[in-house]
C-alpha positions as CSV (number, residue, x, y, z in Angstrom):
1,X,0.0,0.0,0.0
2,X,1.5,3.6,-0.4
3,X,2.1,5.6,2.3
4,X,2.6,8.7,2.8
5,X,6.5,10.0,2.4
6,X,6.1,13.9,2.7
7,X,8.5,14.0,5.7
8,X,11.3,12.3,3.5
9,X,10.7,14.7,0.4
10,X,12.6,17.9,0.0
11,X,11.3,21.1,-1.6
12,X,7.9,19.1,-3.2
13,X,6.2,21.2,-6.2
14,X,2.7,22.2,-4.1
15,X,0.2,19.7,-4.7
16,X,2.2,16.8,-5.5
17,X,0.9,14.0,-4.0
18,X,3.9,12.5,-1.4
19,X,2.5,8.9,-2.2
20,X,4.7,6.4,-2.7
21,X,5.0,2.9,-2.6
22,X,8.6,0.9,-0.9
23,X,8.2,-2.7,-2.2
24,X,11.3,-4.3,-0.9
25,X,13.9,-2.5,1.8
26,X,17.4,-3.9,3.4
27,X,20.1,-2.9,4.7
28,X,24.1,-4.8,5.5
29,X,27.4,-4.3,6.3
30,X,29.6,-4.7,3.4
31,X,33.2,-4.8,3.1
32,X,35.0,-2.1,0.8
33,X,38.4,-2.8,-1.3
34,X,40.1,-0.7,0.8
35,X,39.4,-3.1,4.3
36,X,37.0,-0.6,5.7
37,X,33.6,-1.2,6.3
38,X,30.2,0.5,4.9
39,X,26.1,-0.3,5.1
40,X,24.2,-1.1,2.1
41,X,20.8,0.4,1.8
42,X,18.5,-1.1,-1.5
43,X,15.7,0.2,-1.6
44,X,13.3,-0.3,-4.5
45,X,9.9,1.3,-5.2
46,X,7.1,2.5,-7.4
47,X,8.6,6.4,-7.5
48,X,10.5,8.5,-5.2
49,X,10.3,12.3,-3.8
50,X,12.9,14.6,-4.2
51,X,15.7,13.6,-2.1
52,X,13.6,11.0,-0.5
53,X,16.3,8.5,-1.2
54,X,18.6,10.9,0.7
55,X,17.0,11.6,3.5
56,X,16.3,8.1,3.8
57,X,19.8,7.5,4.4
58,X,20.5,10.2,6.6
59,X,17.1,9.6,9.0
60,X,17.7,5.6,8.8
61,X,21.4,7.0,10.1
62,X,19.4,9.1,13.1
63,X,17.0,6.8,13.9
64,X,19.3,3.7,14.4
65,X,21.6,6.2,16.4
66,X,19.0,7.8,18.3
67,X,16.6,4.8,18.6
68,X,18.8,1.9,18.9
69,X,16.7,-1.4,18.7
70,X,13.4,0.4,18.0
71,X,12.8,-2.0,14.8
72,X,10.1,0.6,13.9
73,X,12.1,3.6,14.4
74,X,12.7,4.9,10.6
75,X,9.4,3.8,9.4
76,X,7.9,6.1,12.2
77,X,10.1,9.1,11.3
78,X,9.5,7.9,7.9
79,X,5.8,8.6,7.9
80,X,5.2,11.4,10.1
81,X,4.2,13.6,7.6
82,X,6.9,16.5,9.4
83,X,9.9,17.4,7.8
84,X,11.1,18.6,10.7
85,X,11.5,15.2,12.6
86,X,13.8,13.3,9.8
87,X,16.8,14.0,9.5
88,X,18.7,16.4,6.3
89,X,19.4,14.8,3.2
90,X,22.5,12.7,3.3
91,X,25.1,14.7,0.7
92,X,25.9,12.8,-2.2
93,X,29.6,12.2,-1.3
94,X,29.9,8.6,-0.3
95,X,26.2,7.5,-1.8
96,X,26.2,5.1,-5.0
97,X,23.3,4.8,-7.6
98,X,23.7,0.8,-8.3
99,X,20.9,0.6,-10.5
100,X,17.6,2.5,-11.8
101,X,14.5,0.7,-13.1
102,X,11.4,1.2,-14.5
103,X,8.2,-1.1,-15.4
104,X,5.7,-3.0,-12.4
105,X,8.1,-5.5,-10.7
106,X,7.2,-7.0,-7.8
107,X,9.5,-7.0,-5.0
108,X,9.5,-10.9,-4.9
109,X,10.8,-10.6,-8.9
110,X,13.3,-8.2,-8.3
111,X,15.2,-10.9,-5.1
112,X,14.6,-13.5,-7.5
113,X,17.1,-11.7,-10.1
114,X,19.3,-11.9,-6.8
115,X,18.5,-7.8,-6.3
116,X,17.2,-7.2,-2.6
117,X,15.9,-3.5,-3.6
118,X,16.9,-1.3,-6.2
């Protein structure tokens, strides 16, 4: 079902609706070339908000910082509806666009393909 994402979006036209759908979400550790360490976010859905994807990041940084073990913390934050509450969007330094798609697949098609989001 979509939810409402207006807290995650940045500078939305008026009127746009803040709708969206997440179909599939997860996060790991992975380890980098160089020996350090990093999290993964995929995150695959029917559209995004400006700087939603960003945001994300940054609030799903906050929340497991401010909220540790709360499982429900970032979807809370997530759908407040206040802009205020989530955190700024992460800056683009350090973030990697893996892979953009478009069409209807389900989130059970796309971890089929061996993809666990986006």
């Amino acid at each position: 079902a979509a939810r409402d994402y207006r807290a995650l979006g940045r500078g939305l036209p008026k009127g746009k609706d803040p709708s969206t759908r997440i179909l599939a979400a997860a996060a790991s550790r992975v380890a980098l070339p160089c020996g350090a360490e990093a999290v993964r976010l995929d995150v695959a859905g029917d559209r995004f908000l400006r700087r939603q994807v960003r945001t994300l990041v940054a609030t799903a940084v906050h929340a497991a910082r401010s909220r540790p073990g709360d499982e429900l913390a970032l979807l809370d934050l997530a759908t407040c509806g206040d802009v205020h509450r989530t955190a700024p969007a992460a800056p683009a330094i350090g973030l990697c666009l893996a892979e953009a798609g478009y069409g209807a697949a389900a989130p059970d098609e796309a971890q089929s393909r061996g993809e666990s989001g986006g």
